[in-house]
C-alpha positions as CSV (number, residue, x, y, z in Angstrom):
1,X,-19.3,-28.5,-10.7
2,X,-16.6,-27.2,-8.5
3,X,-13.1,-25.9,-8.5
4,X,-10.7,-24.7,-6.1
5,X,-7.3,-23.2,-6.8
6,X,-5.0,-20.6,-5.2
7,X,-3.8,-17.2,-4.9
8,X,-2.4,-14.8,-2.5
9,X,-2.5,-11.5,-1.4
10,X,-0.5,-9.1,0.3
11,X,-1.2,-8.3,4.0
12,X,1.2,-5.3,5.6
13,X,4.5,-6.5,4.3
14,X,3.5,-10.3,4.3
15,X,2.1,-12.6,1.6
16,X,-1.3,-14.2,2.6
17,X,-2.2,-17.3,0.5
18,X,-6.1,-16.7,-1.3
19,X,-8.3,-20.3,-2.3
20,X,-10.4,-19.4,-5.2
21,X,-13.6,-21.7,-5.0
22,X,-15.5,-21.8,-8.3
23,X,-19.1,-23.4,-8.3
24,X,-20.9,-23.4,-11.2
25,X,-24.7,-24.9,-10.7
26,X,-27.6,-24.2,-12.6
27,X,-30.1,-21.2,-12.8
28,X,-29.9,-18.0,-14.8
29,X,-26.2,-17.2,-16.2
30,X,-24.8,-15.0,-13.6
31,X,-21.7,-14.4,-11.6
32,X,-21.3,-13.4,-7.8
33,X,-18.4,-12.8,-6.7
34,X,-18.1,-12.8,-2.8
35,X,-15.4,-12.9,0.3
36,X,-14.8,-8.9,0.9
37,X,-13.6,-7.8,-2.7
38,X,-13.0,-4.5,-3.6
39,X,-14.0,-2.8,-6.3
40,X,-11.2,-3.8,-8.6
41,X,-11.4,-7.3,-7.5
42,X,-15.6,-7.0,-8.6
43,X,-14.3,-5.7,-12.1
44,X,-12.2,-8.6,-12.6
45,X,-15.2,-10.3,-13.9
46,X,-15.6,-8.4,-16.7
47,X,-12.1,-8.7,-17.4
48,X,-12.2,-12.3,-16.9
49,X,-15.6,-13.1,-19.0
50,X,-13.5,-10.7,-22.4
51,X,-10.1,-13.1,-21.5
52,X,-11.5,-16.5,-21.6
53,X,-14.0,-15.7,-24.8
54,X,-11.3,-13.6,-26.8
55,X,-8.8,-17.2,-26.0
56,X,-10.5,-19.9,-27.5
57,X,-12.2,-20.9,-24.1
58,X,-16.2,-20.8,-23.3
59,X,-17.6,-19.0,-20.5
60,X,-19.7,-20.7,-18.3
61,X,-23.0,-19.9,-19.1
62,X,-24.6,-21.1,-15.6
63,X,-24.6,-19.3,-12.3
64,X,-21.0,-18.8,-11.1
65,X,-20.5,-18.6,-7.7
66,X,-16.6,-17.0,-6.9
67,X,-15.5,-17.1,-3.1
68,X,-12.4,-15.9,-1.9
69,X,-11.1,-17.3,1.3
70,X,-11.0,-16.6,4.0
71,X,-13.8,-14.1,4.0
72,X,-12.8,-12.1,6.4
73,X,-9.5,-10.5,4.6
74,X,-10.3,-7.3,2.4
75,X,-9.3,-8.3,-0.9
76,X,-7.9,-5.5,-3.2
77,X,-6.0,-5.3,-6.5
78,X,-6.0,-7.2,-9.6
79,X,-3.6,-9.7,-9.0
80,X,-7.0,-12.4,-8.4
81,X,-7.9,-12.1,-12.2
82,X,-6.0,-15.4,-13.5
83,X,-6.7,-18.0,-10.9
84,X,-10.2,-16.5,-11.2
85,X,-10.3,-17.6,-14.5
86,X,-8.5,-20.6,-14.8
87,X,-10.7,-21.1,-11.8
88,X,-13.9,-21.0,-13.9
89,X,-11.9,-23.3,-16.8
90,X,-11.1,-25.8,-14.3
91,X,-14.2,-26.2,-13.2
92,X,-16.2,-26.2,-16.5
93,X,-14.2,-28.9,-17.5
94,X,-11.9,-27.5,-19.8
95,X,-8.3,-28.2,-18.2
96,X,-7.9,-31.4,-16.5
97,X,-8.2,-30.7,-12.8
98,X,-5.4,-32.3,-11.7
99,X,-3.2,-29.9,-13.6
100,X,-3.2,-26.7,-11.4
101,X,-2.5,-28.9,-8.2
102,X,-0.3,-27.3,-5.7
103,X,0.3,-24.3,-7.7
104,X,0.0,-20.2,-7.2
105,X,-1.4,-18.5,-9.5
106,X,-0.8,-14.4,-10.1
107,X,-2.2,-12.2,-12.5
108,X,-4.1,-9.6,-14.3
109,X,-6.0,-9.9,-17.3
110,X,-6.1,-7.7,-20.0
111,X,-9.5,-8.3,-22.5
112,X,-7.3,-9.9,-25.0
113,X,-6.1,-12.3,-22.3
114,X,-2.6,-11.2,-22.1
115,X,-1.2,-11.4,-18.3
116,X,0.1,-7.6,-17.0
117,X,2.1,-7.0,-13.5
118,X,1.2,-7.0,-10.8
119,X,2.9,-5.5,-7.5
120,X,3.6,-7.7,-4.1
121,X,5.1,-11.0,-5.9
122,X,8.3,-11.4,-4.3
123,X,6.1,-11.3,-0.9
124,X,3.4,-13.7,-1.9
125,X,5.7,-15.9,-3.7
126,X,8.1,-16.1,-0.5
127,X,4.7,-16.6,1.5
128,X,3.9,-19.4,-0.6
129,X,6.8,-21.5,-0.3
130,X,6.9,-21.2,3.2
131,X,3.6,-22.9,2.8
132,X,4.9,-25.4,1.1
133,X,3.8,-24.5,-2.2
134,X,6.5,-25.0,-5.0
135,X,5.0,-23.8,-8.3
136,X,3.7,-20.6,-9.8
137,X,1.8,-19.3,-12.8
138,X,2.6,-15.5,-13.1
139,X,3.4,-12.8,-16.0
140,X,6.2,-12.8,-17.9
141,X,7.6,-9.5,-16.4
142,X,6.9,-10.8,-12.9
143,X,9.3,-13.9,-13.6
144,X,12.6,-12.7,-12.4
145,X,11.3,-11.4,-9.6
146,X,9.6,-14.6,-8.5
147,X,13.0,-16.6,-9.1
148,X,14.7,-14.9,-6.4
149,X,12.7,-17.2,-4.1
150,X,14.7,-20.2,-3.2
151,X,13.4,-23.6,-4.3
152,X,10.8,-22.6,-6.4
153,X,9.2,-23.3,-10.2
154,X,8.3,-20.7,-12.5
155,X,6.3,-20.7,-15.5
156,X,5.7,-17.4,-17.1
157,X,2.7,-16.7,-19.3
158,X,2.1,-14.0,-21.9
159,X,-1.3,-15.0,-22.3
160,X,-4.2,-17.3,-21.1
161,X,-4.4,-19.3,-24.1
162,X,-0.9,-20.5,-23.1
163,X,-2.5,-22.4,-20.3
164,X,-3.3,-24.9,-23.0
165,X,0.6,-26.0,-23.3
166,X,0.5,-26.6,-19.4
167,X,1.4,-30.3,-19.8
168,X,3.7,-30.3,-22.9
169,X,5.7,-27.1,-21.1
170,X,6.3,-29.2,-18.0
171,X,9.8,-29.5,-18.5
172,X,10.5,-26.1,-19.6
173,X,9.3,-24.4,-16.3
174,X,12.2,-21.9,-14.6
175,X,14.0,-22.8,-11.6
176,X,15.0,-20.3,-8.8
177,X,19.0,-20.2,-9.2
178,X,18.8,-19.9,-13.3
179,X,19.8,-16.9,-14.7
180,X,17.7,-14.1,-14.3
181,X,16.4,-13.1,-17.5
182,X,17.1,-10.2,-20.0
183,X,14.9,-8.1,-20.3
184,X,14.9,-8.4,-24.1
185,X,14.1,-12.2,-23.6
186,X,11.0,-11.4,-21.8
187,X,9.3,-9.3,-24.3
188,X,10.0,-12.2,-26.6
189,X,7.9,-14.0,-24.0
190,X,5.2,-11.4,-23.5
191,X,4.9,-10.2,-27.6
192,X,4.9,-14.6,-28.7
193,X,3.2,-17.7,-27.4
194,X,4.0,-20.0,-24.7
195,X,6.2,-22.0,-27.7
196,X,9.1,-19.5,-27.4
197,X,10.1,-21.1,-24.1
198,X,11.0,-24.1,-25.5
199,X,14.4,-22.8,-26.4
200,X,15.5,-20.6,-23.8
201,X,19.4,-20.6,-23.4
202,X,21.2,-22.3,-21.0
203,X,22.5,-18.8,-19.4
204,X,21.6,-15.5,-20.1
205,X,23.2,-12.1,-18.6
206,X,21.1,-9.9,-16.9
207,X,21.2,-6.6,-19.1
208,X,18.0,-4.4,-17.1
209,X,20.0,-1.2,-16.3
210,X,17.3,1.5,-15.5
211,X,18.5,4.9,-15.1
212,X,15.1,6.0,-13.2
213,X,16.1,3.5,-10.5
214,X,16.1,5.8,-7.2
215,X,18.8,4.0,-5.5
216,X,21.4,4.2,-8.1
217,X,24.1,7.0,-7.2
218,X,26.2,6.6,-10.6
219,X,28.0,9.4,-11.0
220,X,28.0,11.3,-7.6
221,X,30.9,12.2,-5.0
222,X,32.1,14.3,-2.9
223,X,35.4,14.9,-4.6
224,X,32.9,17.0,-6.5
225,X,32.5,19.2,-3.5
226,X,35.1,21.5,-2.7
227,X,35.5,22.4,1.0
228,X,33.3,21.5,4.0
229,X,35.6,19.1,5.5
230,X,33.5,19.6,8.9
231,X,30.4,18.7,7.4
232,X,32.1,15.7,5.6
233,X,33.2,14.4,8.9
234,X,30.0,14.8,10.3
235,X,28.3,12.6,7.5
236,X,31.1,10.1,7.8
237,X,30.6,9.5,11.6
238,X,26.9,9.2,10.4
239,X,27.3,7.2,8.2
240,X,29.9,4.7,10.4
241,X,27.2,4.5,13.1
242,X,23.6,4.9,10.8
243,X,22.9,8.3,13.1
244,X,20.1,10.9,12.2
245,X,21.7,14.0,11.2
246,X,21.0,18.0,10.2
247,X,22.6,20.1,8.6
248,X,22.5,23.9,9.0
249,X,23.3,26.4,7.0
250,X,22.4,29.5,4.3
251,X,21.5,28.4,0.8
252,X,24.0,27.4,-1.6
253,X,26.0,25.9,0.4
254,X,25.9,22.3,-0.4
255,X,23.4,20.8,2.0
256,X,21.6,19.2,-0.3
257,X,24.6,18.1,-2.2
258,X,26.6,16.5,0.8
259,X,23.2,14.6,1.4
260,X,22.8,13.2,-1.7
261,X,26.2,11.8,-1.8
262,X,25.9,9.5,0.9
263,X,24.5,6.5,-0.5
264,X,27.8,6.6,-2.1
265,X,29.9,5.9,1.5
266,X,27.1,3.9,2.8
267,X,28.1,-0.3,2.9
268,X,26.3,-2.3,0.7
269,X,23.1,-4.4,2.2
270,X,23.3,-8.3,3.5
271,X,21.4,-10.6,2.1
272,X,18.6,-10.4,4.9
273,X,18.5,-6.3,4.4
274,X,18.5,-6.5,1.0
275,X,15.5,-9.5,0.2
276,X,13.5,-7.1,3.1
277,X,13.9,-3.7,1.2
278,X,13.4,-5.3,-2.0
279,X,9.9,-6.7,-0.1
280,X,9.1,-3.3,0.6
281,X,9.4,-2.3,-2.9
282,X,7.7,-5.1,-4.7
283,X,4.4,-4.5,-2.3
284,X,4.7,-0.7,-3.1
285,X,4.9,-1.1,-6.9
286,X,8.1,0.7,-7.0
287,X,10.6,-2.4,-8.3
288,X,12.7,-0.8,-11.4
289,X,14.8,-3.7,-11.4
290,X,13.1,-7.6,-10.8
291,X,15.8,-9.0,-11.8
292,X,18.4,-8.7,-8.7
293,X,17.7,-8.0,-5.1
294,X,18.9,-4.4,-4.4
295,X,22.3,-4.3,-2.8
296,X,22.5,-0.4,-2.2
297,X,20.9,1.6,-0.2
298,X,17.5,3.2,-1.1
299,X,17.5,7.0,-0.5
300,X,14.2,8.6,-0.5
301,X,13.8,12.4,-0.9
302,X,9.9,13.2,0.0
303,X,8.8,17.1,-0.8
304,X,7.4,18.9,2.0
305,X,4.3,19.0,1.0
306,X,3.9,15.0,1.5
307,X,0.9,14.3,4.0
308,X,1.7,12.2,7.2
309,X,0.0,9.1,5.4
310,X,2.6,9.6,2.5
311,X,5.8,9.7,4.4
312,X,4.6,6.4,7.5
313,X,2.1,4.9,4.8
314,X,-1.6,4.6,5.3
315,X,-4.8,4.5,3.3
316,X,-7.5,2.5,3.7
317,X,-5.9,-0.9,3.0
318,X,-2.5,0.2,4.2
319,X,0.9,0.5,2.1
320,X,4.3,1.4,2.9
321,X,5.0,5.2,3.2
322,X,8.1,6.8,2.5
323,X,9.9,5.8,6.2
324,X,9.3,2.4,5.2
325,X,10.6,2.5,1.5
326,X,14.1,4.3,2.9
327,X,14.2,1.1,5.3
328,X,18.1,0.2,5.3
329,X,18.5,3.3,3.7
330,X,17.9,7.4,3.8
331,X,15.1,9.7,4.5
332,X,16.1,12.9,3.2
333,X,14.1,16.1,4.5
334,X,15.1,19.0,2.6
335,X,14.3,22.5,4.0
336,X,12.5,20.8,7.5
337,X,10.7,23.5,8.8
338,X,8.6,23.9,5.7
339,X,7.4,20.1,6.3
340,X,3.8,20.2,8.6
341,X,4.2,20.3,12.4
342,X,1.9,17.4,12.3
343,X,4.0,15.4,9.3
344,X,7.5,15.8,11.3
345,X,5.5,14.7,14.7
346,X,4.5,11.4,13.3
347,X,8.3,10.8,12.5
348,X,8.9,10.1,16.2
349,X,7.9,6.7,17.1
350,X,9.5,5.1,13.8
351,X,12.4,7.1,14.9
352,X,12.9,5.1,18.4
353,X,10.6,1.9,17.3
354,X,12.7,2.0,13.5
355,X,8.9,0.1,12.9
356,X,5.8,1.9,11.9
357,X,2.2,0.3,13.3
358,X,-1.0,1.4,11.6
359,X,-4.2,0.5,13.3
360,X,-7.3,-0.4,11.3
361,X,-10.9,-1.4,12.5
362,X,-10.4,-4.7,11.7
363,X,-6.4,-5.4,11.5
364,X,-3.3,-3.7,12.5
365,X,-0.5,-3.7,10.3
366,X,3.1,-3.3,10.7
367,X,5.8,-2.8,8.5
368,X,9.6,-1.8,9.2
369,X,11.3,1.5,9.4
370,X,14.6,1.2,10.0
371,X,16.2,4.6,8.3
372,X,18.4,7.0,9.2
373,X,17.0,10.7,8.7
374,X,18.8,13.6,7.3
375,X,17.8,16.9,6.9
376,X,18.8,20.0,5.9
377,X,17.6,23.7,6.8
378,X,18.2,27.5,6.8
379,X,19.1,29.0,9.8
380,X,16.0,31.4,10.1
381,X,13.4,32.2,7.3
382,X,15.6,34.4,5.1
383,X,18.4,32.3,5.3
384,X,21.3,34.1,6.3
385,X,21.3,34.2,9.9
386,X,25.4,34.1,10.7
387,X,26.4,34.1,7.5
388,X,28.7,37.2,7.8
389,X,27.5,38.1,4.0
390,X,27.5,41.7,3.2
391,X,25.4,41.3,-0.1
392,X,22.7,39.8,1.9
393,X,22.2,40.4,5.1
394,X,19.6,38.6,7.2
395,X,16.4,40.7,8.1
396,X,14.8,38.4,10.0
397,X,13.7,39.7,13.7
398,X,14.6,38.0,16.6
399,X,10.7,36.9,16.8
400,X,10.9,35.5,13.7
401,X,14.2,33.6,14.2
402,X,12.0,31.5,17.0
403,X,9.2,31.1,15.5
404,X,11.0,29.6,12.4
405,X,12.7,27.1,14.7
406,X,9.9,26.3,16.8
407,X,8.5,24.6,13.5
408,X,10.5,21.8,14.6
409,X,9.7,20.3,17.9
410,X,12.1,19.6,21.1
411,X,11.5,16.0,21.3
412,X,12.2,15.8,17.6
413,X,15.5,17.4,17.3
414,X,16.2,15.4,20.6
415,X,16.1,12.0,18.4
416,X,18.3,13.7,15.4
417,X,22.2,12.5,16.7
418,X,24.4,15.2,15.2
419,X,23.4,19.1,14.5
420,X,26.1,20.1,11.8
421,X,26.4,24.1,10.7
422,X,27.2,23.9,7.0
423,X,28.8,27.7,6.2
424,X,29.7,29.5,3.1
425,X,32.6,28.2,1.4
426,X,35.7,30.4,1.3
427,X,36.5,31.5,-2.4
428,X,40.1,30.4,-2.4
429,X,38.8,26.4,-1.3
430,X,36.9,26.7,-4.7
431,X,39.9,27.5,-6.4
432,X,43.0,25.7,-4.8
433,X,43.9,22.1,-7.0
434,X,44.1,19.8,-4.1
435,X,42.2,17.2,-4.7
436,X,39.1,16.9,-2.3
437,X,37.7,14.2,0.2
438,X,36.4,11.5,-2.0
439,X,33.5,8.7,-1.7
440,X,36.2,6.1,-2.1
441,X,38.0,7.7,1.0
442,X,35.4,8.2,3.1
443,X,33.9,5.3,2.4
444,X,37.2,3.0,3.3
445,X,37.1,4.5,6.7
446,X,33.2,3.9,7.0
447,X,33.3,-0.1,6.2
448,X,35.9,-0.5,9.1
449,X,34.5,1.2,11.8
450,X,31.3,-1.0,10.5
451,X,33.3,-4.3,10.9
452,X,34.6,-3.1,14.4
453,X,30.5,-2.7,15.3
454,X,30.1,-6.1,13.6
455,X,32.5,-7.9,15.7
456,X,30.9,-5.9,18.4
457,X,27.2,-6.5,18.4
458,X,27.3,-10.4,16.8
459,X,24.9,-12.4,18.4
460,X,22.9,-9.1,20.2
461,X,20.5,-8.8,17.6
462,X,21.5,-4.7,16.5
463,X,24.0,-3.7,13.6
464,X,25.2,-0.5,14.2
465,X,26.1,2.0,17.2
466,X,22.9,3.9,16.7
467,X,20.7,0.9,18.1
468,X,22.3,1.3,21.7
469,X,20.2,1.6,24.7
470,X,19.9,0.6,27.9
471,X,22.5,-2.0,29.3
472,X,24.2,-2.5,26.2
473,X,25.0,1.3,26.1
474,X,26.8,1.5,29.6
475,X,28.6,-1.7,28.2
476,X,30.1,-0.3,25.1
477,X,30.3,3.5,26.1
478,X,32.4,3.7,29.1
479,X,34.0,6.6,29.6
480,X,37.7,7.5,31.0
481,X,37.5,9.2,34.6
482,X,38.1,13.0,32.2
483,X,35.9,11.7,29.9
484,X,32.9,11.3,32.1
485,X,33.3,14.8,34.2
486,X,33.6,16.2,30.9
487,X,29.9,14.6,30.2
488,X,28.7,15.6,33.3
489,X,29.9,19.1,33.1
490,X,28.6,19.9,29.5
491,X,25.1,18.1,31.0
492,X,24.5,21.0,33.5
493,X,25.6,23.4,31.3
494,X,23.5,22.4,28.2
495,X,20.5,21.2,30.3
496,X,20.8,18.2,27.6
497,X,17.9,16.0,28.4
498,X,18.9,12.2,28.9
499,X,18.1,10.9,25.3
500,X,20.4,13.5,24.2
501,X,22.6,12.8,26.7
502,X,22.7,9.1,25.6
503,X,23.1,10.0,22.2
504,X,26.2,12.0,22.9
505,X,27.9,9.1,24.0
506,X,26.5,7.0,21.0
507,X,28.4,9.5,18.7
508,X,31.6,9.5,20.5
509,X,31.6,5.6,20.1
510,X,31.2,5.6,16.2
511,X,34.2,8.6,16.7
512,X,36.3,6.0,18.3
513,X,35.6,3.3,16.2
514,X,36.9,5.3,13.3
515,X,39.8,5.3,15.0
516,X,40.2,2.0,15.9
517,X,40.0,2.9,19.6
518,X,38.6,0.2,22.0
519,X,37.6,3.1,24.9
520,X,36.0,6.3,24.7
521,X,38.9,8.9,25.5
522,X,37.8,12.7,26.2
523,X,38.6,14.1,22.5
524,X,36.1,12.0,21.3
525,X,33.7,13.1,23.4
526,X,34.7,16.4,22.7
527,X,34.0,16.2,19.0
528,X,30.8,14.4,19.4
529,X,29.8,17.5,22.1
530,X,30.4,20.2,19.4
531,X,27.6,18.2,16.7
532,X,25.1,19.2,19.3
533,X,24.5,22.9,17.5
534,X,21.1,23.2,18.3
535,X,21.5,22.6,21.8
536,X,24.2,25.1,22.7
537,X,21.9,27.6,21.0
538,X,18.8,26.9,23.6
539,X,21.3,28.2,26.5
């Protein structure tokens, strides 16, 4: 006897569809399990074999034969367990075979046969549909994440033996559009049977606040720091444009502060960004909320002791790495130079491509990197290089100073837009009651110079002034006759390299569009000259 069913898998940041072919002949009771599993997948029949007994169902005691094609796509995970079952149950004759027709089917199996989560659904349930597929069996914690597929049926199951009620729950299957579901609802779902669907309600709020959510900047602002208005200028202009940006400066500061604030000026994601970044997060395993696309931008603070795989993604069967989860969002290096020469090297092709490609024997396997990088740093290894402090005056040799510095390559700083010195904060800003530069402020100003780049770049295929290059840049960065021999001047001078020289003029276009100005006039240039620390210090 023979079934098929299917599945799906995730491939690099798409969904791949799996058909399950179950043949059961005769010969000694056995199962073999073939078409390039891993050893999760090979466990699954244990798994499997405790579901169906521990549910009212018989295992087939005949040889099983288990293919998943096509044969020549590494399977991993444990996301094959239910159609491997239902699988074996359709072809043993106990469901009807006509009654997983046309249908996905994602899942792991606990012993007792209740379904868990698994991680990737929102990419092989987009996959599907594209396929043409329009239902799908999952787990009840999966389900809201599935719904936010368009034109799609969901049924969610607690457990296998609620495969029985297939046919009598046929009207009571979830529709993409409804309501996503509280979470309180779906532990009804997951702790009961199948029956408790039956009277869903016609609307139910979605309630799934988690504060371990790492895109969620409740509670921060910059009112809260006092001061720094150049370094709040410099993250606005960054933030106006999506430019890479450094601060500088001795500890205590606020570096770290002022970059952890700017999810909070950021815009919100489009529809497109934000169904990509949730993607990204649903194949990683990292989806707090599966409820609700995420609308704000993800900002991802690594530690320096992250390995190159880590922070581009990697392993054997590749996953997204920490460039790829701060996609639309922030990649926040804190303290730079401690980060491995050979970490911060692999940074530079995302940096231009804003993809990252990762080359295996037998696939390569691409997934998106669109960030914008911040980082922060000391100014030499004691940190107080400059500072003008008495109490603790830098000891740190002139030797020392460049060796610190030359932790951090030439062609890297070259790709980071805007070098911004971050000094100590004068005793009487701490004290005065003005109120301080808020989100709200900043933020105002932000969303309009984004709408000018909008209006800008519709129908070109980039979003924001950072993605200029080429013919598009001489388009949109012409200068004023002062303008340009002011360029041209601080070009010798500096010995700025052209990449830096290009993005010197990118700056001073985000500066203008700030202030609503359609040409590039010589103060803007100006100011976006003076964010180019690190390169007046090379001299």
């Amino acid at each position: 006897m023979f079934a098929k069913v299917t599945t799906a898998c995730v491939v690099g940041m798409d969904g791949q569809l799996i058909e399950v072919e179950v043949d059961l002949s005769n010969g000694l009771p056995q199962v073999n399990l073939v078409g390039l599993p891993d050893s999760a997948v090979r466990e699954s029949v244990e798994r499997v074999r405790s579901a169906i007994r521990n549910c009212g169902f018989v295992f087939p005691q005949e040889r099983v034969t288990v293919n998943l094609a096509p044969a020549d796509v590494r399977k991993e995970g444990t996301s094959y367990d239910l159609a491997i079952a239902l699988g074996m149950l359709l072809a043993s004759g106990q469901l009807p075979s006509h009654s997983l027709s046309d249908t996905l089917l994602i899942g792991e199996l606990a012993l007792n046969g209740d379904l868990r989560p698994v991680p990737g659904v929102l990419a092989m349930v987009h996959h599907a549909r594209i396929q043409g597929l329009k239902r799908v069996i999952l787990p009840a914690a999966n389900l809201n994440e599935a719904l936010l597929t368009d034109d799609l049926l969901a049924l969610p199951l607690a457990n296998l033996k609620d495969i029985r009620n297939l046919e009598q729950n046929e009207t009571n299957w979830y529709r993409s559009g409804d309501k996503p579901l509280a979470c309180e609802r779906l532990q009804e779902i997951i702790e009961h049977d199948g029956d408790v669907l039956a009277d869903r309600p016609p609307e139910l709020e979605n309630r799934h606040k988690e504060s371990s959510d790492p895109l969620s900047p409740t509670g921060l602002d910059y009112a809260d720091i006092c001061g720094q208005l150049h370094a709040k200028r410099a993250l606005m202009i960054a933030a106006a444009g999506f430019h890479n940006l450094l601060l500088i400066g001795p500890p205590g500061t606020g570096k770290t502060m002022l970059a952890r604030r700017l999810p909070t000026i950021l815009p919100e994601m489009d529809d497109a960004e934000a169904m990509e970044t949730t993607k990204i997060y649903s194949i990683a395993g990292k989806l707090s909320r599966r409820s609700e696309l995420m609308r704000t931008r993800p900002f991802r603070s690594p530690h320096h002791t992250v390995s190159s795989a880590g922070l581009i993604g990697g392993g054997a069967i590749p996953r997204p790495g920490e460039v790829s989860l701060a996609h639309h969002g922030v990649l926040f290096l804190d303290e730079l130079p401690e980060f491995s020469r050979m970490t911060l090297e692999v940074l530079r092709q995302p940096l231009e491509d804003r993809t990252v490609t990762i080359g295996r024997a037998k696939a390569v396997f691409t997934y998106p990197a669109g960030f914008m990088l911040v980082c922060s740093m000391n100014p030499c290894p004691c940190g107080y290089h400059g500072a003008d402090s008495l109490s603790n005056p830098c000891t740190c040799s002139p030797a020392k100073l460049l060796q610190y510095r030359s932790r951090i390559s030439g062609p890297l700083l070259d790709r980071i837009d805007l070098h911004v010195e971050v000094p100590r904060v004068d005793f009487n800003e701490l004290t005065r009651s003005a109120p301080n530069l808020s989100s709200k402020d900043m933020k105002e100003q932000v969303l309009a110079a984004r709408e000018i780049q909008h209006n800008r770049f519709k129908g070109v295929g980039i979003g924001s002034n950072s993605e200029l290059s080429g013919r598009l840049l001489r388009m949109h960065c012409r200068l004023q006759p002062e303008a340009e021999e002011r360029l041209r001047r601080t070009f010798e001078m500096l010995g700025l390299s052209i990449r830096a020289h290009d993005r010197i003029l990118k700056i001073a276009r985000t500066i203008a569009d700030l202030e609503h100005e359609p040409q590039i006039a010589v103060r803007h240039l100006a100011e976006a000259v003076q964010y180019r620390n690190l390169d007046k210090k090379t001299v």
